[in-house]
N, CA, C and O of each residue as an XYZ file, in Angstrom:
192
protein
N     -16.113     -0.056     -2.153
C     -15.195      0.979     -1.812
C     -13.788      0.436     -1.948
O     -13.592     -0.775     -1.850
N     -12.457      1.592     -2.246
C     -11.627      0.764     -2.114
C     -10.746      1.373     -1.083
O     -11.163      2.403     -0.554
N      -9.876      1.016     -0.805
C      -8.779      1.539      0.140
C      -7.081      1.577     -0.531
O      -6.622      0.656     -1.206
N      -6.454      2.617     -0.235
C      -4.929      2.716     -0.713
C      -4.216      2.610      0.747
O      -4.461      3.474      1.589
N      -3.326      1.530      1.032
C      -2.536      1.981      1.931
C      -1.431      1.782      1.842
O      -0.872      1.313      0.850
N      -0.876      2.136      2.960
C       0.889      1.866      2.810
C       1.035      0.434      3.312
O       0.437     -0.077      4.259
N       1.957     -0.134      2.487
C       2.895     -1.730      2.930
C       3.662     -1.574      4.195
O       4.809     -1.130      4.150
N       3.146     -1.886      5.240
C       4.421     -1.366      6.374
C       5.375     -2.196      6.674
O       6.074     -1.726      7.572
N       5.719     -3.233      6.318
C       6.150     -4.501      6.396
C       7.638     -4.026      5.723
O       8.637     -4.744      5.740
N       7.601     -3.193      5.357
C       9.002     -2.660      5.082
C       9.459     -1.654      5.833
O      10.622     -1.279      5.681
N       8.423     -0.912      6.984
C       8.427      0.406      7.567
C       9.615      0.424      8.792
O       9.196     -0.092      9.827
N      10.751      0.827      8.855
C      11.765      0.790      9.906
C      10.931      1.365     11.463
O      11.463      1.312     12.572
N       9.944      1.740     11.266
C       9.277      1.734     12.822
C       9.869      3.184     13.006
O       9.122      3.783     13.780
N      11.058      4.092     12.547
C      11.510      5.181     12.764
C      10.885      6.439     12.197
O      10.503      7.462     12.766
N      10.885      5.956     10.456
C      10.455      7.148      9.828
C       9.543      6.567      9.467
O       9.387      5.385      9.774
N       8.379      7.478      8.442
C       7.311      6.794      7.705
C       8.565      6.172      6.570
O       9.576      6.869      6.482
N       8.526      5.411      6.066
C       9.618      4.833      5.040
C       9.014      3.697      4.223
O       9.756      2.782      3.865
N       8.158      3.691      4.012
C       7.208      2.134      3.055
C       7.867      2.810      1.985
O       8.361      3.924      1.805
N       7.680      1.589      1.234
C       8.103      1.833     -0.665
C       7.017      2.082     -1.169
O       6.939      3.015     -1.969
N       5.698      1.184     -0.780
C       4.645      0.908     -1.879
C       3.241      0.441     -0.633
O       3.053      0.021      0.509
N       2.548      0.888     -1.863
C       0.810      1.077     -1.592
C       0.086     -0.699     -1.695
O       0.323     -1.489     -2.609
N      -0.503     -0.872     -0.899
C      -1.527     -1.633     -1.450
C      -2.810     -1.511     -1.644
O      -3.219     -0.483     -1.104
N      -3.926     -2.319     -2.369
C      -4.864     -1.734     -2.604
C      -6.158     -2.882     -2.145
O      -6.020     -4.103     -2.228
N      -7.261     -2.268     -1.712
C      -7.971     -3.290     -0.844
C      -9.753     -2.878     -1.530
O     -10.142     -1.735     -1.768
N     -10.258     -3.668     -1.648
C     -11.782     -3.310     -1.733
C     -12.676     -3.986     -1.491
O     -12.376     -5.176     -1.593
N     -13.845     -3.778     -1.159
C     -14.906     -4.045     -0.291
C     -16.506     -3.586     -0.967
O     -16.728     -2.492     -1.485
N     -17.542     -4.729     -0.811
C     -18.912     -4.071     -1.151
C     -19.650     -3.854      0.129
O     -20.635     -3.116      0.090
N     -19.281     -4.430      1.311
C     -19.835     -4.166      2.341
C     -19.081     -3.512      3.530
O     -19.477     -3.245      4.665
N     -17.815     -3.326      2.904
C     -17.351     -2.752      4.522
C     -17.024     -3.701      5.447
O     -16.325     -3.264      6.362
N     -17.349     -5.043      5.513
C     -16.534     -6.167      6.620
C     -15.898     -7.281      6.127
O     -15.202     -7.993      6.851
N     -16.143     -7.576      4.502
C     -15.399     -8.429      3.995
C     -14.105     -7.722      3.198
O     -14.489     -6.555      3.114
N     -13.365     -7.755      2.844
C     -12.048     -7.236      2.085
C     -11.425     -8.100      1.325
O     -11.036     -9.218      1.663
N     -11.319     -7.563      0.239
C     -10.478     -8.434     -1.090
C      -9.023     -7.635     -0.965
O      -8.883     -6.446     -1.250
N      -8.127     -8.377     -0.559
C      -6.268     -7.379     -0.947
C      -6.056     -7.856     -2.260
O      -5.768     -9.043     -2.413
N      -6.162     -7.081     -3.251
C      -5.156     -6.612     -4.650
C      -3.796     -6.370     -4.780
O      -3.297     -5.738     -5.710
N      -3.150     -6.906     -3.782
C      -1.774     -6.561     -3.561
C      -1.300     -5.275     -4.174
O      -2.025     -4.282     -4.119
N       0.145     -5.228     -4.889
C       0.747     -3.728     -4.639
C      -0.152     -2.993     -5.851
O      -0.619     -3.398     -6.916
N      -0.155     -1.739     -5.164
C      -0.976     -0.944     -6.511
C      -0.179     -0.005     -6.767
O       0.022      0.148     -7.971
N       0.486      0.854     -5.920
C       1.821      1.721     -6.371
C       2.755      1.537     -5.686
O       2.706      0.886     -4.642
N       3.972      2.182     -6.240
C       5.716      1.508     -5.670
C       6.389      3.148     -5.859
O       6.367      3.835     -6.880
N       6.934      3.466     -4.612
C       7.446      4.754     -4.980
C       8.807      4.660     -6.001
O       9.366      5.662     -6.448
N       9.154      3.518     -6.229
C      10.163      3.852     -7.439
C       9.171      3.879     -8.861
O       9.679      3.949     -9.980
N       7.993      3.826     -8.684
C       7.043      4.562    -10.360
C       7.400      5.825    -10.165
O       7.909      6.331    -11.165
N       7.303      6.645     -9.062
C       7.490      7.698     -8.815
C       9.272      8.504     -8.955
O       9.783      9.489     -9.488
N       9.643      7.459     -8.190
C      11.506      8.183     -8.107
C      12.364      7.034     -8.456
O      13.199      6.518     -7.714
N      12.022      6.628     -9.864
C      13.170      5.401    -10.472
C      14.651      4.545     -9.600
O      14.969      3.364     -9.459
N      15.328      6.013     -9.115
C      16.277      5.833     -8.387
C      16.435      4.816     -6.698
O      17.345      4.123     -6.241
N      15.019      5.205     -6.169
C      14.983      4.552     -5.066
C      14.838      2.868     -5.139
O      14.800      2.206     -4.102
């Protein structure tokens, strides 16, 4: 399975505000491999 989440390590604790996704996967559900970043909202909005 895999998992998308947000990087919060950039998150101001105020707003939701992450830049970028990371990506995580698993064959059993208790071990986890991190793939580091998988999307960056500037793919999305160049400008940011």
């Amino acid at each position: 399975m895999y998992v998308y989440a947000i990087d919060g390590s950039d998150n101001s604790g105020t707003y939701w505000d992450s830049k970028d996704w990371r990506a995580y996967s698993s064959v059993d559900g208790a071990n986890w491999t991190d793939h580091g970043q998988a999307f960056a909202l500037s793919g999305f909005m160049p400008e940011v």
